[in-house]
PATOR-355658 format. One record per residue (C-alpha): residue in one letter; x, y, z. Coordinates in Angstrom, 1 decimal, padded with zeros to 4 digits. Last residue first. Layout:
+---+--------+--------+--------+
: r :      u :      v :      w :
+---+--------+--------+--------+
: a :      X :      Y :      Z :
...
+---+--------+--------+--------+
END
This chain:
+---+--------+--------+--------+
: r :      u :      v :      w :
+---+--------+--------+--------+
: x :  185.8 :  067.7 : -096.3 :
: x :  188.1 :  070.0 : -097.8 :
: x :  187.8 :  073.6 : -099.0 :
: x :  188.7 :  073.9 : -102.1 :
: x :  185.3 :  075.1 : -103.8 :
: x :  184.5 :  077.1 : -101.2 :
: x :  186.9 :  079.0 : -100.5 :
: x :  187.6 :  079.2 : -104.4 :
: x :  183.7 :  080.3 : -104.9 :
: x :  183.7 :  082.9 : -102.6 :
: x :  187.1 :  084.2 : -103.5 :
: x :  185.2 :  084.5 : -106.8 :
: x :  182.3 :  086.2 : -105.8 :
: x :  184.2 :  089.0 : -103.9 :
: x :  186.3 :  089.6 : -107.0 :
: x :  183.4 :  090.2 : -109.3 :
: x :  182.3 :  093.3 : -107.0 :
: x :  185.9 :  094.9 : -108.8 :
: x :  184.6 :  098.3 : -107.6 :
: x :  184.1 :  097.1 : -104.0 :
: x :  181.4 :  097.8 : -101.3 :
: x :  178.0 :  096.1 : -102.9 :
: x :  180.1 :  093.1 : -103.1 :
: x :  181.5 :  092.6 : -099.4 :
: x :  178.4 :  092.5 : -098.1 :
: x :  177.3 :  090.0 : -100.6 :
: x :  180.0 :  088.0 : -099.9 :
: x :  179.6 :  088.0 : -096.0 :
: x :  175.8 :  086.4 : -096.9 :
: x :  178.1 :  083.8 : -099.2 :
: x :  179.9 :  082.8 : -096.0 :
: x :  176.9 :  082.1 : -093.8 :
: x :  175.2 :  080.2 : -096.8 :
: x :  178.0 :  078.0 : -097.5 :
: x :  178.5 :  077.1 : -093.5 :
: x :  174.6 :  076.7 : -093.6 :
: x :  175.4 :  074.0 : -096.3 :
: x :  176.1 :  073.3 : -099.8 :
: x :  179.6 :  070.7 : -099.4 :
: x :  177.2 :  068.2 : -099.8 :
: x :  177.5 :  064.8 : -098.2 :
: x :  175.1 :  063.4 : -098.6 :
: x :  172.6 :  063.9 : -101.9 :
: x :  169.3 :  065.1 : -100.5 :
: x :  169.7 :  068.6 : -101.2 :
: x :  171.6 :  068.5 : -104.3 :
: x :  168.6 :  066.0 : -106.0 :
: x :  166.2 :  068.6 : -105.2 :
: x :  167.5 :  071.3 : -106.1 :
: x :  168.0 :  069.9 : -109.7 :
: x :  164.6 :  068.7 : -109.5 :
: x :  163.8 :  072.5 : -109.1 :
: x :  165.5 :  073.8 : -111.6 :
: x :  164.2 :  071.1 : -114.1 :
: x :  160.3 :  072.2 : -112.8 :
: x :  161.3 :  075.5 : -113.6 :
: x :  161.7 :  077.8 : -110.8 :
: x :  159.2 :  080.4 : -109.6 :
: x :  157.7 :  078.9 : -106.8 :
: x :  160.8 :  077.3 : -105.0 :
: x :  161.4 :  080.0 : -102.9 :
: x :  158.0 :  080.0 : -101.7 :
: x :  157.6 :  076.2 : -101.9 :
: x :  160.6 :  075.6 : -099.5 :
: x :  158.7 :  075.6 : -095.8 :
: x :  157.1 :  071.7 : -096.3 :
: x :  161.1 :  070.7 : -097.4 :
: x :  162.0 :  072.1 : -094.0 :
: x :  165.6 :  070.5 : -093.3 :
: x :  166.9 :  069.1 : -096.7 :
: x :  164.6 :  071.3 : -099.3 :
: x :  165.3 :  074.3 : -096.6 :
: x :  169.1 :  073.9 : -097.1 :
: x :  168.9 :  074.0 : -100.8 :
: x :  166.3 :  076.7 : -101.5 :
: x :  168.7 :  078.3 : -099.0 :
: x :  171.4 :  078.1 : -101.4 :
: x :  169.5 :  078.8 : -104.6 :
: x :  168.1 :  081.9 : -103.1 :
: x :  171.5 :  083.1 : -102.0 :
: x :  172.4 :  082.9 : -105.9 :
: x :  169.7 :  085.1 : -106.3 :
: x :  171.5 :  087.9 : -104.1 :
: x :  174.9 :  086.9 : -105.3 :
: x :  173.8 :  087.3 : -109.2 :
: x :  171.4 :  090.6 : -107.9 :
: x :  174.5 :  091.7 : -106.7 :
: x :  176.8 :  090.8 : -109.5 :
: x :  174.9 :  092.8 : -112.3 :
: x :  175.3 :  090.4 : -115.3 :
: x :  177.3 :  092.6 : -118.1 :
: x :  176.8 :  089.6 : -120.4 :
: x :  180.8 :  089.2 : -119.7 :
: x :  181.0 :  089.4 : -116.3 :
: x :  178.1 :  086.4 : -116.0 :
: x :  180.2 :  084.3 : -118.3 :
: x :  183.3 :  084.9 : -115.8 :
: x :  181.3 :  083.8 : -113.1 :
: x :  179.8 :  081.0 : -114.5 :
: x :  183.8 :  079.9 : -115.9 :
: x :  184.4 :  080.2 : -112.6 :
: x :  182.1 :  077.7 : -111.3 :
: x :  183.2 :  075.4 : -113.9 :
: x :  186.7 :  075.8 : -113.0 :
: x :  186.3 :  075.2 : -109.0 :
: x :  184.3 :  072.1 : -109.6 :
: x :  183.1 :  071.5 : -106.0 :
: x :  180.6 :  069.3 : -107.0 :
: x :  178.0 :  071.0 : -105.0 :
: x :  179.5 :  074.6 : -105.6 :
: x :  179.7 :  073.1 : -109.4 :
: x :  176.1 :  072.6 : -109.4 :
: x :  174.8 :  075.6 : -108.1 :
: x :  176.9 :  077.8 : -111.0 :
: x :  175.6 :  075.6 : -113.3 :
: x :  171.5 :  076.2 : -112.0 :
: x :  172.8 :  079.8 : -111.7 :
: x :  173.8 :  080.3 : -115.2 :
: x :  170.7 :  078.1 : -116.7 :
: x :  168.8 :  080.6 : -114.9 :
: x :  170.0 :  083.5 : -116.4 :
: x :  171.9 :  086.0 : -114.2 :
: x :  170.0 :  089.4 : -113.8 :
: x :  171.5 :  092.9 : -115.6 :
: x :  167.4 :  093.9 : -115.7 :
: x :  167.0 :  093.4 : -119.2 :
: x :  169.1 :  090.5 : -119.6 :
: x :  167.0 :  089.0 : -116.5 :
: x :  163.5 :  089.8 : -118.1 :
: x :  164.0 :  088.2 : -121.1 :
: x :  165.6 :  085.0 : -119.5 :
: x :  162.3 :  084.9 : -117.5 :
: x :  159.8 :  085.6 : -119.6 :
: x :  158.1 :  088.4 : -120.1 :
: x :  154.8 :  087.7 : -122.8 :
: x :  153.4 :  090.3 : -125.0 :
: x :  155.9 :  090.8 : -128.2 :
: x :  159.4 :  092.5 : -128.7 :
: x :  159.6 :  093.4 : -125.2 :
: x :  161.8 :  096.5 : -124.3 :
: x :  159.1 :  098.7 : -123.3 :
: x :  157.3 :  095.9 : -121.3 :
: x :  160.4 :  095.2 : -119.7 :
: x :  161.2 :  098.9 : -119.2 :
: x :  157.6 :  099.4 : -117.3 :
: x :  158.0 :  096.3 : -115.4 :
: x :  161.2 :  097.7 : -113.1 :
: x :  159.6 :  101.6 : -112.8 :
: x :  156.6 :  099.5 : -111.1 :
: x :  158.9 :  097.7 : -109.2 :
: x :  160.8 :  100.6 : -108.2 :
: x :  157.4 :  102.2 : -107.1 :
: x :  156.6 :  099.4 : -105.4 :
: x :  160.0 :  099.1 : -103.6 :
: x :  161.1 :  096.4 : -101.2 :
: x :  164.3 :  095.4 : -103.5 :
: x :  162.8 :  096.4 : -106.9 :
: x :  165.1 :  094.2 : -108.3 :
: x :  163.5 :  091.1 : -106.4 :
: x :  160.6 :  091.7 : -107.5 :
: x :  161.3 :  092.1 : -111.0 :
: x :  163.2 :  088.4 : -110.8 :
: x :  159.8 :  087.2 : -108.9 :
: x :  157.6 :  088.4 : -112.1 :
: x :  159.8 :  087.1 : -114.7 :
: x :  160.5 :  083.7 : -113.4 :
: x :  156.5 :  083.5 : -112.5 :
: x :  155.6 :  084.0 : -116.5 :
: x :  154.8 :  087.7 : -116.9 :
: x :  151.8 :  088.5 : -119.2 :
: x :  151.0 :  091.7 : -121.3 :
: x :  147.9 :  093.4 : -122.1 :
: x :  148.7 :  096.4 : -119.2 :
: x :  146.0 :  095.0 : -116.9 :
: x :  148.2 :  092.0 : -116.8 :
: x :  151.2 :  093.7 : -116.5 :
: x :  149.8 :  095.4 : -113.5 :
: x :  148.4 :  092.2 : -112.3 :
: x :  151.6 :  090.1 : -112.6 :
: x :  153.0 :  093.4 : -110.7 :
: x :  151.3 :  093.2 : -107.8 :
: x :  151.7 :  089.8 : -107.5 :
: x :  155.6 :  089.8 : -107.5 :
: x :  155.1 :  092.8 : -105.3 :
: x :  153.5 :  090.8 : -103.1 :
: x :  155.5 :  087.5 : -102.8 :
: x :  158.7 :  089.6 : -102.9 :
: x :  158.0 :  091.2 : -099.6 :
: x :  156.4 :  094.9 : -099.2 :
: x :  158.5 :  097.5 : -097.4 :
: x :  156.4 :  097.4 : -094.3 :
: x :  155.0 :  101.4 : -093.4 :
: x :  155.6 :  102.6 : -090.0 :
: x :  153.6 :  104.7 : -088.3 :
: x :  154.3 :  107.6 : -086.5 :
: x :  150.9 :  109.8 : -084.5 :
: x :  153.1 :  113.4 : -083.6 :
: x :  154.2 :  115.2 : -081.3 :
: x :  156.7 :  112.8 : -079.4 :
: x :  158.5 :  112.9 : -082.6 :
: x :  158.9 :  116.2 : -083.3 :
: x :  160.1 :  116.6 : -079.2 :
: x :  161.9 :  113.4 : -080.6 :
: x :  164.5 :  115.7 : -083.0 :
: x :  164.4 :  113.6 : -086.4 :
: x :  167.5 :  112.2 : -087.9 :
: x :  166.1 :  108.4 : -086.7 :
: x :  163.3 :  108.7 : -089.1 :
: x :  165.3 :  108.0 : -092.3 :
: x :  163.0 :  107.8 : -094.6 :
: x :  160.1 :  110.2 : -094.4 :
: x :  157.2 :  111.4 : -094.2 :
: x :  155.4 :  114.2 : -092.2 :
: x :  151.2 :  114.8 : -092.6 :
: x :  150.1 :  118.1 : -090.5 :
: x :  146.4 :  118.9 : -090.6 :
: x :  145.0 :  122.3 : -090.0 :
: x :  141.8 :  123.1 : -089.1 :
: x :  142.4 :  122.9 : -085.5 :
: x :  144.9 :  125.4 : -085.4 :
: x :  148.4 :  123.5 : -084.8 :
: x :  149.9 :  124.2 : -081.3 :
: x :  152.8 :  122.3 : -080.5 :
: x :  153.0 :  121.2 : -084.2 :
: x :  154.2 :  125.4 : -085.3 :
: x :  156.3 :  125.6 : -082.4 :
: x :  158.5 :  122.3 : -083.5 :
: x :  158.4 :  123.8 : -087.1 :
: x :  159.9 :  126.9 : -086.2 :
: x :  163.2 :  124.3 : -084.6 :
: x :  163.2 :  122.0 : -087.4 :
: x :  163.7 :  125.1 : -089.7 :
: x :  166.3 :  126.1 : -087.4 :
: x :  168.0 :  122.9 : -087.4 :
: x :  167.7 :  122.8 : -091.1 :
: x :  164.7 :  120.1 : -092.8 :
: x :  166.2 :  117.5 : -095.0 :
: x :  164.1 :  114.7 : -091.9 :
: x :  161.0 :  115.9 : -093.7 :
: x :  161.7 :  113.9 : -096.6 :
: x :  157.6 :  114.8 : -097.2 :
: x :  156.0 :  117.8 : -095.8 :
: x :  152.1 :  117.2 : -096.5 :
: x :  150.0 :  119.8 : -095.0 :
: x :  146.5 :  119.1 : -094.8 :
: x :  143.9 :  122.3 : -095.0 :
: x :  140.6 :  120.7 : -093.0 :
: x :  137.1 :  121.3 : -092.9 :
: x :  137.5 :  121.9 : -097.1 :
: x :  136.2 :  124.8 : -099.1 :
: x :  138.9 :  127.5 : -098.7 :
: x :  140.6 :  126.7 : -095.7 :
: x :  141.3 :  129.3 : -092.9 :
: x :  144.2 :  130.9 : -092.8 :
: x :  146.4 :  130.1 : -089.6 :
: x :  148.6 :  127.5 : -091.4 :
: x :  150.0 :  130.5 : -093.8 :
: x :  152.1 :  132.2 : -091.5 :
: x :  153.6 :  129.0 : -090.4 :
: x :  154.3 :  128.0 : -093.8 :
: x :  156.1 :  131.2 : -094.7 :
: x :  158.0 :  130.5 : -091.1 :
: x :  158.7 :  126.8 : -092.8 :
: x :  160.2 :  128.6 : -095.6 :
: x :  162.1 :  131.0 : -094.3 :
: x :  163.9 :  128.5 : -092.4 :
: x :  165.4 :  127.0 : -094.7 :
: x :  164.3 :  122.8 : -095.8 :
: x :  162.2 :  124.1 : -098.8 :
: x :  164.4 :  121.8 : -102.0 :
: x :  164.7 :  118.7 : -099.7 :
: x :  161.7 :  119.4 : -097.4 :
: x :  159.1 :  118.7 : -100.4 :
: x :  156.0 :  120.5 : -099.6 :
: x :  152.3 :  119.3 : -100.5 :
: x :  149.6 :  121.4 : -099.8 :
: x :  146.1 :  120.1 : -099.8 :
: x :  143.1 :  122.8 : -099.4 :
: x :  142.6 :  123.2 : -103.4 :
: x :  143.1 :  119.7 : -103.7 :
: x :  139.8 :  119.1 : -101.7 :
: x :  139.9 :  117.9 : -098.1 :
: x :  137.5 :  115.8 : -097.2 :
: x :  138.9 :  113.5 : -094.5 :
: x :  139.2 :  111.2 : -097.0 :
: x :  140.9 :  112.9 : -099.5 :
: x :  143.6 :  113.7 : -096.9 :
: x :  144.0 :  110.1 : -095.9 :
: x :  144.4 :  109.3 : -099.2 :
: x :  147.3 :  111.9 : -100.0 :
: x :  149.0 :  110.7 : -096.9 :
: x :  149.3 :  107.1 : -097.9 :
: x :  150.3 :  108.1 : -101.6 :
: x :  152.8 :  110.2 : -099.5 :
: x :  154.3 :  107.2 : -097.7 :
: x :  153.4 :  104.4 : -100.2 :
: x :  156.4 :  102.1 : -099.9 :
: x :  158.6 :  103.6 : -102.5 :
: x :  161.1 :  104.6 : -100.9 :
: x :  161.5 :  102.9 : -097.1 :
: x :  159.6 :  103.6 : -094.3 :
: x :  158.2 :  106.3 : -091.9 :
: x :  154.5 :  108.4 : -092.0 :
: x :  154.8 :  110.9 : -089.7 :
: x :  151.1 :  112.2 : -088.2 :
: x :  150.2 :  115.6 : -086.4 :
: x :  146.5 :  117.1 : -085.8 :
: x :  145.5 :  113.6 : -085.6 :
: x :  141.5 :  113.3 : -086.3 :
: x :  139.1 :  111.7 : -084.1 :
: x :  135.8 :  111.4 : -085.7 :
: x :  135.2 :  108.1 : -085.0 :
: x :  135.0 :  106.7 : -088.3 :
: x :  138.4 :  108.8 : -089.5 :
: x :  140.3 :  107.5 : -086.6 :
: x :  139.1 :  104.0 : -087.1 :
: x :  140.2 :  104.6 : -091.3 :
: x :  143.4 :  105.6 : -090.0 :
: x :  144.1 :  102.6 : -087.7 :
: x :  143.0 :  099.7 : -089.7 :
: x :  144.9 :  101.6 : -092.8 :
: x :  148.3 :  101.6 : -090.5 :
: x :  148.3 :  097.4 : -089.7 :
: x :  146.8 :  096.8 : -093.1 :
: x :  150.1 :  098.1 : -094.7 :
: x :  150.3 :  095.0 : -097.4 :
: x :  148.7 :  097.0 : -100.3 :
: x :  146.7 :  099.8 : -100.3 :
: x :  143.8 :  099.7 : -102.7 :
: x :  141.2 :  099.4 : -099.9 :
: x :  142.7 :  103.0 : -098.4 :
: x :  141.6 :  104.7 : -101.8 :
: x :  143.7 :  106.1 : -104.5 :
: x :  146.3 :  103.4 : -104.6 :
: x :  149.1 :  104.7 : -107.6 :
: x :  148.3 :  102.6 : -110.8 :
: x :  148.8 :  105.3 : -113.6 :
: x :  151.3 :  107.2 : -111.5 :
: x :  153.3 :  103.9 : -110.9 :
: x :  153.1 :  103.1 : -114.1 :
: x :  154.4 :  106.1 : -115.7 :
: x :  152.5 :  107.5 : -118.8 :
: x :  154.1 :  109.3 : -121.1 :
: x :  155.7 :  106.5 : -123.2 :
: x :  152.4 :  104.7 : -123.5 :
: x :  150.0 :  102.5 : -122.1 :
+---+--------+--------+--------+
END
């Protein structure tokens, strides 16, 4: 690998058995291609970096359209009107070596009213060697007569369990290993993105000194919490030591920890907790990735009674996250978290 080479290029699914957790669209498409029954119209809808245009790109490939006969269109810089009436002009040429010229418009939701509005006539009526493939993210600023036109589906954002995966065999490929710490911390940074995830592993392995991710290395490099941070932090919410928990806090501020992630794998702790106590048999995925001390430490906190770490705890540290990715001072939130908590009597 080097510098030039993005991950996420280098590893982007090229064929429909190499798409990952969108089984419910890929069982349709490749049925549609079998039979012979090809959409004139399809929207592809989901968060970034789910696979929308990779998704479109393989379906054009497999319906044997050549690059030459693929055009791809980004709404956000060709939104006007002009230039969906160029498109409309060009729709009715035939293709040059291919059965089918596929149109991919992606963000199409940027599109002008009036765009929108030459585009509507354009799907009505598509010449039937034309394909149209729409994607975009926010699906609910589309007019439904574009909707009711054509075939949507709606990608997953992929879980931490598979990206975690995905990008332990990445890194793997790459020559370099991520311990579980490292892989599930990437995952959760890339918050239901593949490409973020890939864009996530590609600084670690940039940044590494040597081969191997570990955990702590990862988290500095990401603005994550150590784990020794959140295993205190944990602790004093249990024992309700009000200093020591602000001391994590303060800690975290000063080795520039990014407090969402903190709150966010904070709320892992927490309902690690809660599901050691009530579904022990249901814990082991967020469990996985924690040192066997960690988890012991777990453990020991979810069977002690009473403990202060409850649903009550988990309810009010969900409203804390809120409340962090909308201030400046996100440190703040955490805090009033932690004295509510912390003084609250039994």
């Amino acid at each position: 690998m080097t510098e030039h080479t993005a991950l996420y290029r280098k590893y982007r699914p090229t064929k429909f058995k190499e798409v990952k957790d969108q089984d419910h669209i890929v069982t349709v498409l490749e049925g549609a291609i079998k039979k012979g029954d090809i959409p004139h119209a399809i929207l592809f809808t989901g968060g970034r970096g789910t696979g929308k245009t990779t998704l479109a790109r393989i379906f054009a490939h497999e319906i044997g359209t050549s690059e030459m006969d693929l055009y791809e269109i980004d709404a956000a810089s060709n939104r006007g009107i002009d230039d969906i009436r160029e498109l409309r002009d060009a729709v009715h040429t035939l293709p040059y070596e291919s059965k089918y010229k596929v149109y991919i418009i992606d963000e199409v939701h940027m599109l002008t009213k009036e765009a929108f509005n030459a585009l509507l006539k354009t799907l009505e009526e598509p010449p039937e060697h034309v394909v149209f493939i729409l994607a975009t993210t926010e699906v609910e600023k589309l007019l439904d007569t574009i909707l009711s036109r054509c075939q949507v589906f709606t990608l997953h954002s992929p879980n931490r369990a598979v990206l975690a995966k995905m990008v332990t065999e990445v890194a793997k490929k790459e020559g370099f290993a991520l311990d579980p710490a490292a892989a599930d911390l990437i995952a959760i940074a890339a918050d239901g993105s593949f490409r973020d995830a890939h864009g996530v592993l590609q600084k670690v392995i940039l940044a590494s000194g040597d081969t191997i991710g570990g955990g702590d290395e990862v988290a500095a490099l990401i603005g994550a919490p150590k784990a020794a941070l959140l295993a205190r932090l944990t602790t004093a919410l249990h024992e309700k030591d009000t200093e020591t928990a602000l001391q994590v806090i303060n800690e975290a501020l000063q080795n520039h920890v990014d407090m969402k992630l903190f709150v966010r794998l904070l709320i892992d702790r927490v309902r690690a907790v809660l599901f050691l106590r009530n579904a022990p048999a249901l814990a082991a995925e967020l469990t996985g990735s924690l040192s066997n001390d960690e988890h012991e430490q777990l453990k020991l906190i979810a069977t002690a009674t009473p403990s202060p770490i409850n649903s009550h705890v988990l309810l009010r540290l969900l409203e804390t996250a809120q409340l962090v990715g909308r201030i400046n001072i996100p440190h703040v939130a955490l805090e009033q978290f932690v004295l509510t908590i912390c003084e609250q009597k039994d």
